[in-house]
DSSP file (Angstrom, degrees, kcal/mol; ACC not computed):
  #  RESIDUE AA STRUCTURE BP1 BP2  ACC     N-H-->O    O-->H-N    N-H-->O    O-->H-N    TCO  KAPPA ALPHA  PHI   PSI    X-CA   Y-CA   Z-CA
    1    1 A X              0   0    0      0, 0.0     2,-0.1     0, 0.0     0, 0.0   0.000 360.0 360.0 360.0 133.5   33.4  -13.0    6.3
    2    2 A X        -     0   0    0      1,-0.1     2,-0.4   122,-0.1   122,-0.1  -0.298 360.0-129.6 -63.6 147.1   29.7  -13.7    5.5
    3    3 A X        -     0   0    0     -2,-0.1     2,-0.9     1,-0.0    -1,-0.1  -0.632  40.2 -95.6 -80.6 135.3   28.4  -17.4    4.6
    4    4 A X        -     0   0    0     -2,-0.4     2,-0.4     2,-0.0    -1,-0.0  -0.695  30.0-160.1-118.9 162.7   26.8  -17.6    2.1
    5    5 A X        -     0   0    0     -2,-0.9     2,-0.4   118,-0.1    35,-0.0  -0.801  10.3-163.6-111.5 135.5   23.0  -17.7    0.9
    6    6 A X        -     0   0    0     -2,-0.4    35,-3.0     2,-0.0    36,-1.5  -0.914  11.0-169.3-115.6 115.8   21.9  -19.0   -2.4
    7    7 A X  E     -a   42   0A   0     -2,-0.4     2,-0.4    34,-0.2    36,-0.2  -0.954  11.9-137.6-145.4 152.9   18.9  -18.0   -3.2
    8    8 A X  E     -a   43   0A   0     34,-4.7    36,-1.4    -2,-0.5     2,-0.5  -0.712  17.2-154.7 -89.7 127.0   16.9  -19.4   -6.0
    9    9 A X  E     +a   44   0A   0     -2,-0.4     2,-0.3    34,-0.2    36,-0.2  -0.889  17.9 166.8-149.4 120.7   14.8  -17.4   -8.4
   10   10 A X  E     +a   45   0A   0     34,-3.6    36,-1.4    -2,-0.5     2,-0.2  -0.775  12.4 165.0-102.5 146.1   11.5  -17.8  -10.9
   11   11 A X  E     +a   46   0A   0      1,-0.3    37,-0.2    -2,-0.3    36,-0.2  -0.933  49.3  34.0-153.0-150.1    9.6  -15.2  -12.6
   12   12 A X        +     0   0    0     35,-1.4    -1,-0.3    34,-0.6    37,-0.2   0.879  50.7 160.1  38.3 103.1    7.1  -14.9  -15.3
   13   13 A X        -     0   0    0     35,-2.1    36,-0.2    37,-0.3    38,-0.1   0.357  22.5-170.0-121.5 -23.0    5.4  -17.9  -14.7
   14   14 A X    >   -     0   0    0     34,-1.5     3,-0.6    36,-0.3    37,-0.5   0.725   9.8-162.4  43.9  13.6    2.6  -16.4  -16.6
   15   15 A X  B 3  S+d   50   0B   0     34,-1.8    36,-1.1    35,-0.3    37,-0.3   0.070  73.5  31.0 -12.1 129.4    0.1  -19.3  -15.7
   16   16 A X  T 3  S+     0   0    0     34,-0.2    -1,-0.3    35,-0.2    -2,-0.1   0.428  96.6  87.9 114.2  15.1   -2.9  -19.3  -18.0
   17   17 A X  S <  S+     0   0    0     -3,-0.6    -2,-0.1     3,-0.1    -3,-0.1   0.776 100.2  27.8 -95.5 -35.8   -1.0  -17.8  -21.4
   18   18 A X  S    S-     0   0    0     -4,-0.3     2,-0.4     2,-0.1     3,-0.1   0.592 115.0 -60.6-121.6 -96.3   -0.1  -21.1  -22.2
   19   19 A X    >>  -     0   0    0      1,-0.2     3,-2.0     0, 0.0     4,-1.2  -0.786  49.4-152.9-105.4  76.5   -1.0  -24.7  -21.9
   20   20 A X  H >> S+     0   0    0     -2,-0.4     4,-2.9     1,-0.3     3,-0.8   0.423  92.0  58.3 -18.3 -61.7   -0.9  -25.1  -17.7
   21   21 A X  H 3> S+     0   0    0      1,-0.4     4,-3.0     2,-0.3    -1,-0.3   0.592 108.3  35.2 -89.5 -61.9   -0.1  -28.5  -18.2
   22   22 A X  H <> S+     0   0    0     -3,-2.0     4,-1.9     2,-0.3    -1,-0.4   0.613 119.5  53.6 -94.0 -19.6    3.1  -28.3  -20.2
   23   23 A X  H <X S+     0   0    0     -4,-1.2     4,-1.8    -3,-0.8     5,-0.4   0.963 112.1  45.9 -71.7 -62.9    4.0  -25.0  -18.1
   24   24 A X  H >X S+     0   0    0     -4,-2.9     4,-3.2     1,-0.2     3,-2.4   0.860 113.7  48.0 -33.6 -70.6    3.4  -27.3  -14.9
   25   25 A X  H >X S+     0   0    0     -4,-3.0     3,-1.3     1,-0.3     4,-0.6   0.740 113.4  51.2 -42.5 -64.9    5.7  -30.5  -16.7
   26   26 A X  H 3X>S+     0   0    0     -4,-1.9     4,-1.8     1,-0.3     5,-0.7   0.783 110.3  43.8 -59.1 -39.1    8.2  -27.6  -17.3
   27   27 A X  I <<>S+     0   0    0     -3,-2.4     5,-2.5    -4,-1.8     6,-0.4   0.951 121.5  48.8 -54.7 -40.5    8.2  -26.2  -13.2
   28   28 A X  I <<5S+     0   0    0     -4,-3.2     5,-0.3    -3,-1.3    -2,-0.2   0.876 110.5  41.5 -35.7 -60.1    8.4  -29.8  -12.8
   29   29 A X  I  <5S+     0   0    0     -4,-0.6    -1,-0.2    -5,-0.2    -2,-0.2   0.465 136.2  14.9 -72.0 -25.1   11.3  -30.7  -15.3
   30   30 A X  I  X5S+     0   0    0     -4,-1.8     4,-1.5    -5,-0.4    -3,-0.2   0.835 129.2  38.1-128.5 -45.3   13.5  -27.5  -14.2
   31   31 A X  I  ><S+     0   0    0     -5,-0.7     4,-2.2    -4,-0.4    -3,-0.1   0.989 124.4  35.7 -61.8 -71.8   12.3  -25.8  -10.9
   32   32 A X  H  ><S+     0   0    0     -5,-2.5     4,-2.4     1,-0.2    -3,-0.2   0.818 120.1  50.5 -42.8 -48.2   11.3  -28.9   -8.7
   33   33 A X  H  > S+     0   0    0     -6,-0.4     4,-1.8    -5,-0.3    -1,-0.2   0.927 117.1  50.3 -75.9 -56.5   14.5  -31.2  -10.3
   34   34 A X  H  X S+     0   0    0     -4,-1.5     4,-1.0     1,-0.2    -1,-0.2   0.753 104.1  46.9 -71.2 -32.2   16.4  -28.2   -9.3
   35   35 A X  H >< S+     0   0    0     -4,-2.2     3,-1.0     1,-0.2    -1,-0.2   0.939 118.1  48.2 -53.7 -46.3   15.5  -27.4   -5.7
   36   36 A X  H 3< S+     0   0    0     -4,-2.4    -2,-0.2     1,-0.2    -1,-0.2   0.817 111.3  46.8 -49.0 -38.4   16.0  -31.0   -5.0
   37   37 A X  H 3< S+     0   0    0     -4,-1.8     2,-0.4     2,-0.1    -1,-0.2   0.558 112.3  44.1 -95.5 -15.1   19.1  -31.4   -6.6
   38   38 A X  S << S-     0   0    0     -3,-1.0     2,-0.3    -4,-1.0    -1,-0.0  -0.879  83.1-105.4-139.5 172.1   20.8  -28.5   -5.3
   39   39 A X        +     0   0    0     -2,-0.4     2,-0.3     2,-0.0    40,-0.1  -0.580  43.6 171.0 -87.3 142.1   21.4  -26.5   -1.5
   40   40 A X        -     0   0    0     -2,-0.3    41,-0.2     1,-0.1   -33,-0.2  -0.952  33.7-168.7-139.1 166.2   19.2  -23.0   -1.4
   41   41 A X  S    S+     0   0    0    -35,-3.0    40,-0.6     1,-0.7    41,-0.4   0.552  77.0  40.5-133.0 -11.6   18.8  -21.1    1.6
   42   42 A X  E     -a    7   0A   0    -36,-1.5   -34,-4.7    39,-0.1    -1,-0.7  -0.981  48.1-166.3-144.4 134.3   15.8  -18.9   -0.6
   43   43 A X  E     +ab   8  83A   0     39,-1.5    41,-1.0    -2,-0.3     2,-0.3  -0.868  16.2 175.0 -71.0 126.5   12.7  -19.0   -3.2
   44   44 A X  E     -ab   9  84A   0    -36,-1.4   -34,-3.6    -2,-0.4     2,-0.6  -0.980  17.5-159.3-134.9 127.2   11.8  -15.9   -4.5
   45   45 A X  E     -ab  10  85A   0     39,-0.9    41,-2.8    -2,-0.3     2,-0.5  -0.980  22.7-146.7-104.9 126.9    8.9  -15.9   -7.5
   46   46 A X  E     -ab  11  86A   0    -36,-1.4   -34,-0.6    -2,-0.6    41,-0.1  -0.887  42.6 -71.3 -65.4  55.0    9.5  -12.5   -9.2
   47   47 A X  S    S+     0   0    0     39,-1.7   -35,-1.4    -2,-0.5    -1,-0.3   0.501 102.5  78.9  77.4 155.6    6.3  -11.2  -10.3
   48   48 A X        +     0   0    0    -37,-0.2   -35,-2.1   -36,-0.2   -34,-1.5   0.786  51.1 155.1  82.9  30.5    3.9  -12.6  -13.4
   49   49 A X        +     0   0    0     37,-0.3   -34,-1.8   -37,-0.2     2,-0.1   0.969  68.2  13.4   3.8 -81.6    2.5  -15.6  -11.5
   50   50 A X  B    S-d   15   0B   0    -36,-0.2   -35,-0.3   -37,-0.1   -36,-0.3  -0.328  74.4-130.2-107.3-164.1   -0.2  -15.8  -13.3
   51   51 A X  S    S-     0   0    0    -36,-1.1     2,-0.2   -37,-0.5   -35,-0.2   0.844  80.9 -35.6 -54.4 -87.5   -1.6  -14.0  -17.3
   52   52 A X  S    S-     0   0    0    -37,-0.3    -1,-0.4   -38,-0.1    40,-0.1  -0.855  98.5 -25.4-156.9 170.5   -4.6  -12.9  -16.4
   53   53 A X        -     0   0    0     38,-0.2     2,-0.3    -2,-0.2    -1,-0.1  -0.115  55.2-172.0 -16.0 115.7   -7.8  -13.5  -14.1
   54   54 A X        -     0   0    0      6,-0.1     2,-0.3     4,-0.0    -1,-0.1  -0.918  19.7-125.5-113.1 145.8   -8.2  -17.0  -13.3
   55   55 A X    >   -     0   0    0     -2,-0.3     3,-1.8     1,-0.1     6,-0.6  -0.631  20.0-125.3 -98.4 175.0  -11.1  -18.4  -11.6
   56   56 A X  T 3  S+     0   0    0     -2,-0.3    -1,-0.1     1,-0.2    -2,-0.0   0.801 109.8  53.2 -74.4 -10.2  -10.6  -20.3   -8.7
   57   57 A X  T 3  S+     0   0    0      4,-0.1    -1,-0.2     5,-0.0    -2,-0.0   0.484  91.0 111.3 -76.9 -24.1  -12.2  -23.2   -9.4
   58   58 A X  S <> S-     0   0    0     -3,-1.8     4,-1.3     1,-0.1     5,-0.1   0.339  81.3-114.5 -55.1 175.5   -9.9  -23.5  -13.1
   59   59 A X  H  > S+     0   0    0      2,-0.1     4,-3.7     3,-0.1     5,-0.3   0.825 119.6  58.9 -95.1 -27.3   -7.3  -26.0  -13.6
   60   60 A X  H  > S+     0   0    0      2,-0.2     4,-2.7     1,-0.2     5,-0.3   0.994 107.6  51.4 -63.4 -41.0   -4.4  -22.9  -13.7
   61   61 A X  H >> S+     0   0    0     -6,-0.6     4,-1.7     1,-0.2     3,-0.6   0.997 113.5  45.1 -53.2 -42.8   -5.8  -22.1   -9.9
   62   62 A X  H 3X S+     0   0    0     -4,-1.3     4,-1.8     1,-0.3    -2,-0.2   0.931 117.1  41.7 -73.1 -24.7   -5.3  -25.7   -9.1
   63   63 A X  H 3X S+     0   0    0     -4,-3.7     4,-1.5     2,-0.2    -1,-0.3   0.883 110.4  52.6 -64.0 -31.2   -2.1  -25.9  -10.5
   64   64 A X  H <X S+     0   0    0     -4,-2.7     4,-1.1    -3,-0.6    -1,-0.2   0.651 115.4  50.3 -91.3 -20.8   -0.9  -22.5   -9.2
   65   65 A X  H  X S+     0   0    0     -4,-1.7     4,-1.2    -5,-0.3    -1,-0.2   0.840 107.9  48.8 -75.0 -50.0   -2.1  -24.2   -5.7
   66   66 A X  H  X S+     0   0    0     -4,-1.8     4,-2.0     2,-0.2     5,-0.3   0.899 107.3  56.2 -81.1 -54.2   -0.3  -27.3   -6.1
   67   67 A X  H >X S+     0   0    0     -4,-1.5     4,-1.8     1,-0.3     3,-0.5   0.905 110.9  44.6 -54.0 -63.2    3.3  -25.4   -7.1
   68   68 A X  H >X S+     0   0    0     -4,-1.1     4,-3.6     1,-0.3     3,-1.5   0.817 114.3  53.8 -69.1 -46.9    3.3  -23.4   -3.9
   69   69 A X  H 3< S+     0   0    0     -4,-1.2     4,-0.4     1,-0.4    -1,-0.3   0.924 115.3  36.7 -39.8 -74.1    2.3  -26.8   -2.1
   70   70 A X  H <X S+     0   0    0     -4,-2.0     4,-0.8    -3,-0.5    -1,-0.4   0.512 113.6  54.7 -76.7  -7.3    5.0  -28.7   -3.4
   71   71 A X  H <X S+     0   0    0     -4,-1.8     4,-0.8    -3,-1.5    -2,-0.3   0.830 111.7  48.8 -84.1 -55.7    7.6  -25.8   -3.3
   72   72 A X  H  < S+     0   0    0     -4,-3.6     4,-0.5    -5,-0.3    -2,-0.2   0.601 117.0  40.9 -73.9  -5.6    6.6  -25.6    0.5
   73   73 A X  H  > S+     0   0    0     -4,-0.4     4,-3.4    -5,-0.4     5,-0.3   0.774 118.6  47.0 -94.3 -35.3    7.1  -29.7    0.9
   74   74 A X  H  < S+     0   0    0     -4,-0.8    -2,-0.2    -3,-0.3    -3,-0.1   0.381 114.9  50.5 -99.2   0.4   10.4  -29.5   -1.4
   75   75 A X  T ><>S+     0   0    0     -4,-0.8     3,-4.3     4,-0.1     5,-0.9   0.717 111.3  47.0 -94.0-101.7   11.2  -26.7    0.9
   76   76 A X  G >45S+     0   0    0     -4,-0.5     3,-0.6     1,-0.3    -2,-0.2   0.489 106.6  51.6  23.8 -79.3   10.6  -28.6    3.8
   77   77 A X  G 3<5S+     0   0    0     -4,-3.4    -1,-0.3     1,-0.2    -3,-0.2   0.391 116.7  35.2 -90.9   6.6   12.3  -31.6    3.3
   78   78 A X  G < 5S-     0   0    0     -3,-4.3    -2,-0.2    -5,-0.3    -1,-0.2   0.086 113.1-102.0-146.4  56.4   15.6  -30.4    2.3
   79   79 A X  T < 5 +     0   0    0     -3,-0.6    -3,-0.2    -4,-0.4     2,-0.2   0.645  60.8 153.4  74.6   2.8   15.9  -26.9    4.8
   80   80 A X      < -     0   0    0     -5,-0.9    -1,-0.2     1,-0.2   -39,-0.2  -0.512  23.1-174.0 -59.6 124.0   15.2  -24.2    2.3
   81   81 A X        +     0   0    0    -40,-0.6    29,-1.8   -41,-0.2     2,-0.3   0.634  43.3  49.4-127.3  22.2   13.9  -21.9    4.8
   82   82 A X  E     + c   0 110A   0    -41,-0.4   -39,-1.5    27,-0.2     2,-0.3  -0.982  45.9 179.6-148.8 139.1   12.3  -18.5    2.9
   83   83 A X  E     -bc  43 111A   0     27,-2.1    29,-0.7    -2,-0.3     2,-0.5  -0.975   3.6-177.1-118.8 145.4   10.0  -17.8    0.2
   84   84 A X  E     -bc  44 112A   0    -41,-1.0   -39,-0.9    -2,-0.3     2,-0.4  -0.988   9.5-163.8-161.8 136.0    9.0  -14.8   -1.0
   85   85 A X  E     -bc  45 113A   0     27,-1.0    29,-1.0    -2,-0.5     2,-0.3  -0.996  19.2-162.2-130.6 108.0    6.1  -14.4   -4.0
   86   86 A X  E     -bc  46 114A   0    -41,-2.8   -39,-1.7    -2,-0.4   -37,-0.3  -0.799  18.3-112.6 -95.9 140.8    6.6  -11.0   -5.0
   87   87 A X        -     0   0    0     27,-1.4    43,-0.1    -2,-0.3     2,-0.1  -0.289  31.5-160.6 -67.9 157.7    3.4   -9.3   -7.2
   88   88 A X        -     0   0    0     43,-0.2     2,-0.4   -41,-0.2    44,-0.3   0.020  42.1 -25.0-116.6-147.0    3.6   -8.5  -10.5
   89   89 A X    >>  -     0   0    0     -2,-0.1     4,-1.3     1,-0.1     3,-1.3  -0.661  53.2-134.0 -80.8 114.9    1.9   -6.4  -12.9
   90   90 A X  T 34 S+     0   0    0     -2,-0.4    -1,-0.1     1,-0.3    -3,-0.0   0.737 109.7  59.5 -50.2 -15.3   -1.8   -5.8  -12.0
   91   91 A X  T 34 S+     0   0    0      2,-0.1    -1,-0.3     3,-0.1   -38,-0.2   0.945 121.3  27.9 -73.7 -49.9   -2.7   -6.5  -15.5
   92   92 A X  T <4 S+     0   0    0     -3,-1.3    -2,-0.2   -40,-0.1   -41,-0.2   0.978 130.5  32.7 -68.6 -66.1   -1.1   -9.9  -14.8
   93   93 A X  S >< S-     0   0    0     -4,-1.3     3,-1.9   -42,-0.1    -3,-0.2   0.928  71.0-172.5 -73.3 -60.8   -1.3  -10.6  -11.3
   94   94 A X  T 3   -     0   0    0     -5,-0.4     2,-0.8     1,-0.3    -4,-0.1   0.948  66.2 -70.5  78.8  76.7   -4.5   -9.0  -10.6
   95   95 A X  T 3  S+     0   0    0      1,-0.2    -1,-0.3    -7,-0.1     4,-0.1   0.339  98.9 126.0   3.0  33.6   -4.2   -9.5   -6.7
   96   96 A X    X>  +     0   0    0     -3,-1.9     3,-2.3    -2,-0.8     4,-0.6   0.714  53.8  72.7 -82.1  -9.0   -4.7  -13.1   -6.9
   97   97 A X  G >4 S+     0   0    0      1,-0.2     2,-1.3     2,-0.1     3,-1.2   0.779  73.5  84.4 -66.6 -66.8   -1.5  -14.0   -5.0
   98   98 A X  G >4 S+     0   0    0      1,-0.3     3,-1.4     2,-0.2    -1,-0.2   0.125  79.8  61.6  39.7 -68.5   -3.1  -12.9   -2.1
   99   99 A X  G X4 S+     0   0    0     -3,-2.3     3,-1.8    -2,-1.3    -1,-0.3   0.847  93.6  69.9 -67.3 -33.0   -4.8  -16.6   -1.8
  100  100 A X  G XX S+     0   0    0     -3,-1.2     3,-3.0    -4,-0.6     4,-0.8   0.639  76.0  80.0  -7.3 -31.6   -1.3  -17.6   -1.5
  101  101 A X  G <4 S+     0   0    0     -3,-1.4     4,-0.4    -4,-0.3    -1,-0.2   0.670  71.2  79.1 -87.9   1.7   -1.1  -15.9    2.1
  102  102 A X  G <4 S+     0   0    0     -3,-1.8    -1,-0.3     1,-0.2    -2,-0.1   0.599  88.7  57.8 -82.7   0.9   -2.8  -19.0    4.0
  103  103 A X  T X4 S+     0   0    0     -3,-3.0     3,-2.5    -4,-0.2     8,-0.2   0.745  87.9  88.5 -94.0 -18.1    0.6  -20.8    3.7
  104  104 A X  T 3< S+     0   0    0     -4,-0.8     7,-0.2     1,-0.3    -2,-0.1   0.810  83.9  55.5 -22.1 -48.5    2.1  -17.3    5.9
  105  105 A X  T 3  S+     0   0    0     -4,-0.4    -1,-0.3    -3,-0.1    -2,-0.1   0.713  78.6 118.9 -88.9  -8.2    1.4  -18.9    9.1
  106  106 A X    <   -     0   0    0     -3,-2.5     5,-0.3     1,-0.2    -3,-0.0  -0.296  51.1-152.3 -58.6 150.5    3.5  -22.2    8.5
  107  107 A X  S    S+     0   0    0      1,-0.1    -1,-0.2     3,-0.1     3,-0.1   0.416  86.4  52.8-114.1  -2.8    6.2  -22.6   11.0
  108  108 A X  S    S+     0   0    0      1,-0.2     2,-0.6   -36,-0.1    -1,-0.1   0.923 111.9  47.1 -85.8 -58.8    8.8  -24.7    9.1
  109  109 A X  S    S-     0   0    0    -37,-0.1     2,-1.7    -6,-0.1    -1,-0.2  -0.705  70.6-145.5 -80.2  93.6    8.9  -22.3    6.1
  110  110 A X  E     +c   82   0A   0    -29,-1.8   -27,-2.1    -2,-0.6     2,-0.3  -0.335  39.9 173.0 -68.8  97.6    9.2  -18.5    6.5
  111  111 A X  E     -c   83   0A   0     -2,-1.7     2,-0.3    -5,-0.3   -27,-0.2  -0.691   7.9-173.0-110.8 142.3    6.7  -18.1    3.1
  112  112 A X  E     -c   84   0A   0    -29,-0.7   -27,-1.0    -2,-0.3     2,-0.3  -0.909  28.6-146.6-133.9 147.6    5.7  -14.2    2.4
  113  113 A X  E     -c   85   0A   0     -2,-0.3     2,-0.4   -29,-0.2   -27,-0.2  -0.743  29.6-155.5-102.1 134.2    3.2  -12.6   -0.1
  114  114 A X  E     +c   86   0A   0    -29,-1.0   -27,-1.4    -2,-0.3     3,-0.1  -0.976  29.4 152.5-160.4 119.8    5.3   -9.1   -0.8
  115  115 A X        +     0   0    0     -2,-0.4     2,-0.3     1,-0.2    -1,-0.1   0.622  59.0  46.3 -75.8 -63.6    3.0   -6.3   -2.0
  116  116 A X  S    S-     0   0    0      1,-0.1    -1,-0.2    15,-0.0    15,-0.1  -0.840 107.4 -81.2-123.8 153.6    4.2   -3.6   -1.2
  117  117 A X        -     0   0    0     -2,-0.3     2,-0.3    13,-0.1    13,-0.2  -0.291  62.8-179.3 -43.5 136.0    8.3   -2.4   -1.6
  118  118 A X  E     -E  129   0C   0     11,-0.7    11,-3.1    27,-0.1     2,-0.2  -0.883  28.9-167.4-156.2 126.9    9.9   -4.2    1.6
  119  119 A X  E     +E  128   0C   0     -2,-0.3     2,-0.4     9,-0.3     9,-0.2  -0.572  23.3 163.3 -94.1 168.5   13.4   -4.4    3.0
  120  120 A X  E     -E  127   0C   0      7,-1.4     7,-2.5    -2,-0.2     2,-0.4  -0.907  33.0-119.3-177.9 159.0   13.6   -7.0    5.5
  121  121 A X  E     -E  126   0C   0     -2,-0.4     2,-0.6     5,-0.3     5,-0.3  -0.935  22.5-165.0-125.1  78.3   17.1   -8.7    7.0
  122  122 A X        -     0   0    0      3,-2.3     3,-0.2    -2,-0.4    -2,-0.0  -0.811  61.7 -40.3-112.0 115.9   17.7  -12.1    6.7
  123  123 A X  S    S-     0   0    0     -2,-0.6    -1,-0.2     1,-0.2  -118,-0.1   0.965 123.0 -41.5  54.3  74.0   20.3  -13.8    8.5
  124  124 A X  S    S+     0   0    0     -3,-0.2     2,-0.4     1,-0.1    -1,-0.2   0.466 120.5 107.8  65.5  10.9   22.9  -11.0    8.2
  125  125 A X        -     0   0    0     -3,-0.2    -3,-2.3     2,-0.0     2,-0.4  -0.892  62.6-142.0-124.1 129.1   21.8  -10.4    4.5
  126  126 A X  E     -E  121   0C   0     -2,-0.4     2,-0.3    -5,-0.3    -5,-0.3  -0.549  22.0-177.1 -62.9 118.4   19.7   -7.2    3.4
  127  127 A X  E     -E  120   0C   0     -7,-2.5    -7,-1.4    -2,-0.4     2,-0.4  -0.904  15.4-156.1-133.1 143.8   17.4   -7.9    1.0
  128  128 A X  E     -E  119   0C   0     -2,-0.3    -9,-0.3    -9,-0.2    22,-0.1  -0.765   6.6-158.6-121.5  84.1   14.9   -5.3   -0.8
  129  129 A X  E     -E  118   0C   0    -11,-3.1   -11,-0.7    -2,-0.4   -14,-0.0  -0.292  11.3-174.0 -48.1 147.0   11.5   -6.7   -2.5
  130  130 A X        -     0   0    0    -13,-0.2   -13,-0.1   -43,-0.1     3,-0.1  -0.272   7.5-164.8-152.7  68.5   10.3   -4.2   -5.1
  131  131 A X        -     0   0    0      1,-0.2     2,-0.2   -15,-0.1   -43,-0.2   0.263  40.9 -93.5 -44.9 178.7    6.8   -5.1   -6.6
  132  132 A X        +     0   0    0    -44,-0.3     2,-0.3   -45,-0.1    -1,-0.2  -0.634  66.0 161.9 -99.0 134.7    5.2   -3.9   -9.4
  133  133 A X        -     0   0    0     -2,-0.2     2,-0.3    -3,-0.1   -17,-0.0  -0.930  34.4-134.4-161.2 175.8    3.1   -0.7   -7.4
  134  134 A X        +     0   0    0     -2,-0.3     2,-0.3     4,-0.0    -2,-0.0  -0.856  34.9 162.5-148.3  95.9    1.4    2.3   -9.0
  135  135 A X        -     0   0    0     -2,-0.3     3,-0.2     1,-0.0    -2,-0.1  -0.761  38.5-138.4-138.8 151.3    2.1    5.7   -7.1
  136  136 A X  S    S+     0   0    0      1,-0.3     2,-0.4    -2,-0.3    -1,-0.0   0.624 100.7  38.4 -97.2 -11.3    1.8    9.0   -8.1
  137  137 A X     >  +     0   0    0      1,-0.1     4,-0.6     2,-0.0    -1,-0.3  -0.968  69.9 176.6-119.0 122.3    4.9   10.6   -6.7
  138  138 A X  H  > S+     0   0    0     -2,-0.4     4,-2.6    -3,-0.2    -1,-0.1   0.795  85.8  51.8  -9.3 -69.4    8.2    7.3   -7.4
  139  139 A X  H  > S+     0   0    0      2,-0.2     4,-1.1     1,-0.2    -2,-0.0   0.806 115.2  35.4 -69.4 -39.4   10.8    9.5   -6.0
  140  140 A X  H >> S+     0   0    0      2,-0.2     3,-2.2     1,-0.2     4,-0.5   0.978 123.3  45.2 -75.4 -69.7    9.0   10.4   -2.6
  141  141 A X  H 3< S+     0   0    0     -4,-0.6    -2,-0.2     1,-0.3     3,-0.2   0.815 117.5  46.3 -40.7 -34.1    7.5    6.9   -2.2
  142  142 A X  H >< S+     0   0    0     -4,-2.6     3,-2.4     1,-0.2    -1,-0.3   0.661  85.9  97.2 -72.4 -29.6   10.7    5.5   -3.1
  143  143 A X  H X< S+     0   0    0     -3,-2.2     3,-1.4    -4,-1.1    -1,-0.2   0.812  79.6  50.2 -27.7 -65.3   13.2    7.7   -0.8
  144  144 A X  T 3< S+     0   0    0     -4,-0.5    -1,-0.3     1,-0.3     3,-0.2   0.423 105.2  54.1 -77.7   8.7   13.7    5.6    2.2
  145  145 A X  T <  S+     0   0    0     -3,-2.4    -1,-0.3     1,-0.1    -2,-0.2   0.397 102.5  49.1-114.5  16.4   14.6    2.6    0.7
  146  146 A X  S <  S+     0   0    0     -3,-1.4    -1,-0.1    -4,-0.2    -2,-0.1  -0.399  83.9  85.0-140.1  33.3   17.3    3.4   -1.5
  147  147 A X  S    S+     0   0    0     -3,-0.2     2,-0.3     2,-0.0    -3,-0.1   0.170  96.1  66.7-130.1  11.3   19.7    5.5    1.4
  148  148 A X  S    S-     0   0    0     -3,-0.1     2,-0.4   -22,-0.0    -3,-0.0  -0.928  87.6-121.1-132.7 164.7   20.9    1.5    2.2
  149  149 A X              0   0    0     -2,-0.3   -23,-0.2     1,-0.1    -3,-0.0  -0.837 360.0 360.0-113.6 137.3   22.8   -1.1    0.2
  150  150 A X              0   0    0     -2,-0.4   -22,-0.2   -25,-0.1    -1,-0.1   0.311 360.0 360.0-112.8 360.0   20.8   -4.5   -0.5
């Protein structure tokens, strides 16, 4: 019998639709409260990060900088040990997680930027990302990932 892994899961975050501020208090009030409070063995952000275009310089970049920051300390100090920020809609996301991908190389936290459809294996459980992508053939692109159970 398998152990099990809890893993915890945002999306739509939509940064910049609404007032950053009160979105932040709300990651605070519900996300943050919750990692702390309870055991996860995964973070997964589900697509919609952000709106729309932000620049980087904006208070939604610094905010959007500061979640991953503090999800990778609040990770950290109580053993959460994968994250995965799956893209979203290109209207939304608009390849800014990307900037995201300088936290990749940390060695406490296996943190991923997920692009492209990826199956991947962690600690005896099969997991299948499936971003938001734009292909002209589905069924072809799609073939080889769907002939396994996730």
């Amino acid at each position: 019998m398998q152990n099990s892994f809890t893993v915890a899961t945002i999306a739509d975050l939509h940064l910049n639709a609404f007032k950053v501020n009160d979105i932040y208090n709300e990651i605070q009030n519900c996300l943050f409260k919750y990692l702390t409070e309870n055991k996860v063995d995964m973070i997964v952000f589900a697509g919609d990060f952000y709106d729309s275009i932000i620049s980087h310089n904006s208070r939604p970049a610094q905010l959007s900088m500061l979640i991953i920051k503090t999800i990778l300390s609040i990770a950290k100090n109580k053993g959460i040990r994968y994250i995965r920020i799956i893209k979203g809609t290109d209207s939304h996301d608009n390849n800014q997680l990307s900037n995201f991908k300088i936290f990749e190389d940390m060695t406490e936290v296996d943190l991923k930027v997920i692009e492209t459809c990826t199956k991947e294996e962690i600690e005896g459980v099969k997991i299948l990302s499936i971003p938001e992508e734009y292909m002209t053939d589905p069924k072809e692109y799609y073939k080889d990932f769907f002939n396994e159970t996730y």
